[in-house]
LONUPA-859213 format. One line per field, with one value per residue (C-alpha): chain; residue number from 1; x, y, z. Coordinates in steps of 0.2 Angstrom, whole numbers, plus 5000, padded with zeros to 4 digits. Example, Ala and Ser with C-alpha at 12.3 -4.5 7.8 and 13.67 -1.06 7.14 Angstrom:
kemar <- [A_A]
pati <- [1_2]
c1 <- [5062_5068]
c2 <- [4978_4995]
c3 <- [5039_5036]
% end
This chain:
kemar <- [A_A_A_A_A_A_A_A_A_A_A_A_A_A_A_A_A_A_A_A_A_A_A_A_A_A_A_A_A_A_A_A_A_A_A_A_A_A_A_A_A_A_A_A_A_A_A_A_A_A_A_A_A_A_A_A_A_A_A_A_A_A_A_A_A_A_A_A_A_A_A_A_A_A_A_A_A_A_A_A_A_A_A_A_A_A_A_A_A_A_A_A_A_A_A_A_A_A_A_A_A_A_A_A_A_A_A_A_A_A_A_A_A_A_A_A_A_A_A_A_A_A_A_A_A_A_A_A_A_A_A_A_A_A_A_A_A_A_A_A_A_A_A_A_A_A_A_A_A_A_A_A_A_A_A_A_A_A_A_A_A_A_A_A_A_A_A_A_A_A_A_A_A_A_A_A_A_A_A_A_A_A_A_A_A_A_A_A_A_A_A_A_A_A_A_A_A_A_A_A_A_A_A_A_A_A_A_A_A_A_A_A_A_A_A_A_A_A_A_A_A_A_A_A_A_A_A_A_A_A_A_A_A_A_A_A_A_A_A_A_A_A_A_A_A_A_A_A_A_A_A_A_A_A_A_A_A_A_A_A_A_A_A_A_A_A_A_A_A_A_A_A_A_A_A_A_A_A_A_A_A_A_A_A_A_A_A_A_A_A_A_A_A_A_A_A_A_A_A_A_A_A_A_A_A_A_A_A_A_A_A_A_A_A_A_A_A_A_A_A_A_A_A_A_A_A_A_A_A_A_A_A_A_A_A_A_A_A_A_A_A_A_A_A_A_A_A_A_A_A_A_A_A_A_A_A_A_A_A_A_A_A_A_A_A_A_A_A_A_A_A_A_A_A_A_A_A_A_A_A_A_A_A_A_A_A_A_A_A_A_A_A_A]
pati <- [1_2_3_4_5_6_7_8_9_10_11_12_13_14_15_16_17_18_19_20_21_22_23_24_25_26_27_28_29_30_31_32_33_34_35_36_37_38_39_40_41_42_43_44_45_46_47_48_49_50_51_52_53_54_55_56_57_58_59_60_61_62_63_64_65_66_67_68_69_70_71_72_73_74_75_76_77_78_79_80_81_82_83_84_85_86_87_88_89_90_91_92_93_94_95_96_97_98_99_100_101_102_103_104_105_106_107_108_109_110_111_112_113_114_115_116_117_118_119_120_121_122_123_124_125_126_127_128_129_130_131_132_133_134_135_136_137_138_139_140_141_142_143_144_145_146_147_148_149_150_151_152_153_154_155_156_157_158_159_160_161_162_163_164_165_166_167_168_169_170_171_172_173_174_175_176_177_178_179_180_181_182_183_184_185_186_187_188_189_190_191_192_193_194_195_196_197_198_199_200_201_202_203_204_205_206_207_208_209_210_211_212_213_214_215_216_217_218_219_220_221_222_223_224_225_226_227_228_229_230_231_232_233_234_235_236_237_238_239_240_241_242_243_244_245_246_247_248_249_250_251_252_253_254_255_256_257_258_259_260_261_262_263_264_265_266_267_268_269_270_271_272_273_274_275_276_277_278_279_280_281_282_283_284_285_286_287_288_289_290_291_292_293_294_295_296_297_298_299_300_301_302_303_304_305_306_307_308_309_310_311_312_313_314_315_316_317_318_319_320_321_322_323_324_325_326_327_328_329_330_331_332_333_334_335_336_337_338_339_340_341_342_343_344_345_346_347_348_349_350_351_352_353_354_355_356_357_358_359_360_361_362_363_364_365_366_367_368_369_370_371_372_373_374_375_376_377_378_379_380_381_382_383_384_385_386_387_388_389_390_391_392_393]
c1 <- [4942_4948_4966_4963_4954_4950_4955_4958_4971_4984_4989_5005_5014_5008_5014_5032_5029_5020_5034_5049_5038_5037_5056_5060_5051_5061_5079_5078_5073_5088_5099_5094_5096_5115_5117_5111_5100_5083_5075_5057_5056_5069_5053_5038_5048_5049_5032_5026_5036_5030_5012_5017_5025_5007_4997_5010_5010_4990_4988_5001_4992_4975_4984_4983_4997_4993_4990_5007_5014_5006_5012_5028_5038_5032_5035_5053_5056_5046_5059_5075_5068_5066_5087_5093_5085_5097_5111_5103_5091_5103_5102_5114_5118_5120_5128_5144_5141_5144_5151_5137_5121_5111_5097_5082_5076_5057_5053_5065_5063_5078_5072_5082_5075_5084_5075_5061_5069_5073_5053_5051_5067_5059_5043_5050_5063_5049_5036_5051_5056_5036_5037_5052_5043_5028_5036_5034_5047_5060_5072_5089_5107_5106_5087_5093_5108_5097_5086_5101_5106_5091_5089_5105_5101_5085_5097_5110_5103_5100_5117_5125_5118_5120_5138_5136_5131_5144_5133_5141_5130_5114_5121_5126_5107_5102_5115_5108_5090_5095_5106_5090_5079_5090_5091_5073_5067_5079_5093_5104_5117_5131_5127_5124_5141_5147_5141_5147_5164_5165_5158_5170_5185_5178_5177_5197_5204_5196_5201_5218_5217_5215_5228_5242_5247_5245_5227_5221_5227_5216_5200_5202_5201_5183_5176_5180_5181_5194_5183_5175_5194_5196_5182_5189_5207_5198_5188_5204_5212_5201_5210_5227_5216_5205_5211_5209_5199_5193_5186_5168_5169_5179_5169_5152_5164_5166_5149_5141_5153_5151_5134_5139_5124_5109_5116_5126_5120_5112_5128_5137_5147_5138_5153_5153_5150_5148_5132_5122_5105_5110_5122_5126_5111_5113_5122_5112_5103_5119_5123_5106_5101_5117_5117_5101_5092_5102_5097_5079_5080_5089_5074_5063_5069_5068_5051_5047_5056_5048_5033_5036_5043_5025_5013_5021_5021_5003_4997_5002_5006_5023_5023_5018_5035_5048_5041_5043_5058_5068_5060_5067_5084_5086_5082_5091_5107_5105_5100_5116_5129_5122_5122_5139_5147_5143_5150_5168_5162_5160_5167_5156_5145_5133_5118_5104_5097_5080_5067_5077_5088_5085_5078_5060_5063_5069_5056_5041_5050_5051_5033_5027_5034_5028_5011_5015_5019_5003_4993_4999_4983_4978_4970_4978_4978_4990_4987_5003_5012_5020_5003_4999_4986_4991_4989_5002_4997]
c2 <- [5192_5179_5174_5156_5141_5123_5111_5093_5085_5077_5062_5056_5071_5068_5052_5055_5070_5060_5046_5059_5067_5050_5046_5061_5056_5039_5047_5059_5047_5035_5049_5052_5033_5034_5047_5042_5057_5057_5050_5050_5070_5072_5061_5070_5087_5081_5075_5092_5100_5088_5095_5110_5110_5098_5114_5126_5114_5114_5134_5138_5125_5136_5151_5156_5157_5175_5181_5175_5183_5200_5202_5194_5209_5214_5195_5199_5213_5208_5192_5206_5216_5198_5193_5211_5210_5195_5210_5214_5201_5187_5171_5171_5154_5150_5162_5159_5139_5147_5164_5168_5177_5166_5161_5173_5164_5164_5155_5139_5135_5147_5153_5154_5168_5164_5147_5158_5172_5155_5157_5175_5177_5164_5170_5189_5182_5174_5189_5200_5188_5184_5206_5206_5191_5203_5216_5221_5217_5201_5195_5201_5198_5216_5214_5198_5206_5220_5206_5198_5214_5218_5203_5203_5219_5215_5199_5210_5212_5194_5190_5205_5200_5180_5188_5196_5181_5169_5157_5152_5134_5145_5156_5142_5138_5156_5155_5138_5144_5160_5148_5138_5152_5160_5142_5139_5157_5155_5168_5168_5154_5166_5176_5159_5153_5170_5168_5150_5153_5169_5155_5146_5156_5163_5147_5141_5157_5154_5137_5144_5157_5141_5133_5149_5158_5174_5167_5163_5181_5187_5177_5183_5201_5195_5190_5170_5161_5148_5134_5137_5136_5120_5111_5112_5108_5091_5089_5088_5073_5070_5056_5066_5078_5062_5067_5085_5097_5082_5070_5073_5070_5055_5047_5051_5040_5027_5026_5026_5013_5000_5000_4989_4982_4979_4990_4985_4970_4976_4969_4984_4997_5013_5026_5041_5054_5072_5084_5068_5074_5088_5089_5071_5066_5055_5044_5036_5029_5024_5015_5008_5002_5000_5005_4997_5009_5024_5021_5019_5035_5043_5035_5043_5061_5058_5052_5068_5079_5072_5072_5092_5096_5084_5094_5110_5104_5100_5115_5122_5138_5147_5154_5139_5131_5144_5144_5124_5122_5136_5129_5113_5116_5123_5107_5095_5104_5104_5086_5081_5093_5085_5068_5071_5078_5064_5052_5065_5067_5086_5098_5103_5117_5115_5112_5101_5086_5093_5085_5074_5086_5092_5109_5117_5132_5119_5110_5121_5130_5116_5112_5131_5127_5110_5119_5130_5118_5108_5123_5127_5134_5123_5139_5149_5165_5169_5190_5197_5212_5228_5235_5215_5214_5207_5189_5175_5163]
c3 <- [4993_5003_5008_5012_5000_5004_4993_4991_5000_4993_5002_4991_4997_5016_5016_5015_5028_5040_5039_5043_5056_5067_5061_5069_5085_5085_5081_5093_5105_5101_5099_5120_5124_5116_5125_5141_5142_5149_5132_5137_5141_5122_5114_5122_5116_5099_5099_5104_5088_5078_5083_5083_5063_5058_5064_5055_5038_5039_5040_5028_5015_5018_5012_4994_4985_4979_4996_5000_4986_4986_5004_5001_5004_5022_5025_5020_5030_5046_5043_5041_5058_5068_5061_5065_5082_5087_5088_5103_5110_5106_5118_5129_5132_5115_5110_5125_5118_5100_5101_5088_5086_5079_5090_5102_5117_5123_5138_5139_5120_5108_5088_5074_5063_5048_5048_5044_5033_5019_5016_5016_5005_4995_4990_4989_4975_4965_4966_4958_4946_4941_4941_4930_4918_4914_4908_4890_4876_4873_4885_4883_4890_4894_4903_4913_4920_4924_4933_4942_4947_4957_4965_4972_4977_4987_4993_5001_5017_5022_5016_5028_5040_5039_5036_5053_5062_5054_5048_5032_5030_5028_5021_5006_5008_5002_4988_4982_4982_4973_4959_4958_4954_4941_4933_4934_4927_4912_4916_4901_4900_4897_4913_4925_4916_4923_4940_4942_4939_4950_4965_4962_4961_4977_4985_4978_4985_5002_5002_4999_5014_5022_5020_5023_5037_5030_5022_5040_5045_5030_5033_5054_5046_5037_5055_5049_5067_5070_5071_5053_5048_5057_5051_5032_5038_5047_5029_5018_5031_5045_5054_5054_5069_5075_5092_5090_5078_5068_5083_5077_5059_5063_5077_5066_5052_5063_5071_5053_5047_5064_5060_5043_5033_5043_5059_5074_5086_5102_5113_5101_5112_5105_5097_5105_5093_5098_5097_5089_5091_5080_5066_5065_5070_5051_5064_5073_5057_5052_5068_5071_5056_5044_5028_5022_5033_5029_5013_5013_5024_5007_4999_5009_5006_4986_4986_4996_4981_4969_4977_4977_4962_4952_4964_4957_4940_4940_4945_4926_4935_4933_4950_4958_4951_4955_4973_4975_4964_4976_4990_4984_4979_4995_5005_4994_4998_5016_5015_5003_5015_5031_5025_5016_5032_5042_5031_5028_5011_5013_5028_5041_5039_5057_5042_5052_5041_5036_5047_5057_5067_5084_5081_5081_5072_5057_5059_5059_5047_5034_5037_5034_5015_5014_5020_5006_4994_4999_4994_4980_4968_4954_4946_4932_4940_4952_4957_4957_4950_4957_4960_4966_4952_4937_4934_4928_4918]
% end
């Protein structure tokens, strides 16, 4: 049986991806010019991992999606083995930039493993979910909590050790994707009530630590840095620490808002804003092209959603849709924090805007589940089961 297919292409989903693949090209490249860094080495860079992400996209499309699924367990711990390796082959410089262990370096280029991990935690979720589905008997309260239960079982070890490396922004990205799945799978509505309102009492009492002495000494003891702490103080009133802690969120603020409706004249003094290529890299849009362009960029990213979500849907195939929809959810969150940072709508989680950001692993990363996305089968049987060969209609 073979793990690959051909199929035909389907060009209203490309469209989008091509589209944010040159944007990409020509944000990083301004992003170098404001900077006054050498732009033309920053572009050929960016052109190479855009290369690099259309070969990715392209194999991962070939692949079945049974062949994905089946395996989707080794995916998921090869994924845990490469994250749990940062503990000792962590990248040096980053790590005294950051103080985390977050990123492995090969050659003059670094990784991020959990870039990687949101696909094989993806398609591992869904294959237990599609195992849970097949069973025999009715759905119950009792059978979905038993459900719920083992999936956040399964998840623990990518949340210890996002936990480990202090990365709370993908960290949010798992819990989103996880939320997304439960919703879409039909967890029953007394349990998701359940769940919400444990999130959010979680999240109150941590914004409360935040705010207290004695909170701060709490939050220090659960390995919380000082800057994640800082970046929700600058959130609640930004311009109160423009000078200190908040300087980034309020220059990102300002830059976006000089570039008014159509963007700032070319005799415009450029707002320094800092990291820009990276986490407010929703600036130089901004900037350059007002608010008009920031909003067909916005645009841009809806047309790709809903692009995904009808290419899933027309494929008439329930695994098909839990693979797109979490994959989804996932990226519409990081879009909407990004964005929503950079504007001091939302504090800052170090969350890079999908596509645009300077970042390979991101990038290739996103491509690999458009590529999966893109291949989605159109056929009714999907092979999977605990012995990977019962089919789902």
């Amino acid at each position: 049986m073979r793990f690959y297919k051909q199929r035909e292409v389907n060009y209203a989903l490309l469209l989008p991806l091509f589209l944010l693949y040159l944007l990409s090209i020509w944000i990083q490249y301004q992003a170098a010019v404001m900077d006054g860094r050498d732009a033309r080495t920053v572009m050929i860079r960016q052109i190479l991992f855009c290369l690099l992400s259309i070969l990715a996209l392209i194999a991962a499309s070939l692949l079945k999606t049974s062949f994905l699924l089946r395996f989707s367990g080794l995916w998921y711990l090869l994924s845990l083995g490469l994250m749990a390796s940062l503990h000792w082959f962590y990248d040096p410089f980053m790590f005294h930039e950051t103080h985390t262990k977050r990123w492995l370096r090969i050659g003059s280029f670094t990784i991020q493993p959990s870039e990687f991990m949101k696909i094989a935690f993806v398609l591992f979720m869904v294959y237990l979910t599609l195992i849970y589905e097949k069973r025999k008997g009715p759905r119950t309260i009792r059978s979905d909590i038993r459900y719920v239960g083992k999936i956040l079982l399964y998840s623990f070890p990518t949340f210890f050790l996002m936990y480990v490396q202090r990365d709370l922004g993908t960290t949010l990205v798992f819990v989103v994707m996880l939320g997304a799945l439960f919703i879409i799978s039909g967890v029953d509505w007394k349990i998701l009530t359940v769940i919400a309102s444990l999130t959010a009492l979680v999240g109150g009492i941590l914004l409360l630590l935040v705010f207290t002495e004695w909170g701060n000494r709490i939050l220090f003891q659960l390995t919380f840095s000082q800057y994640q702490l800082d970046r929700v103080k600058a959130w609640v009133d930004p311009f109160a620490y423009q000078d200190s802690i908040a300087f980034q969120q309020v220059r990102s603020i300002l830059a976006i808002g000089s570039g008014g409706l159509f963007g700032a004249s070319q005799n415009h003094v450029t707002v320094y804003v800092p990291v820009r290529e990276s986490d407010m890299v929703f600036t130089v849009i901004g900037e350059t092209f007002g608010f008009f362009g920031s909003t067909l960029v916005i645009f841009l990213y809806f047309y790709l959603i809903y692009q995904v979500i009808f290419t899933a849907m027309a494929t008439n195939n329930k695994a098909s849709i839990y693979i797109a929809i979490t994959f989804i959810f996932g990226l519409v969150f990081q879009i909407f924090e990004n964005i929503g940072a950079a504007i001091g709508l939302l504090p800052l989680t170090g969350i890079p805007l999908p596509f645009l950001s300077q970042g390979g692993t991101s990038l290739i990363a996103i491509s690999i589940a458009m590529g999966i996305i893109l291949g989605l089968n159109q056929d009714r049987l999907i092979a999977v089961d605990a012995r990977s060969q019962v089919g789902v209609r």
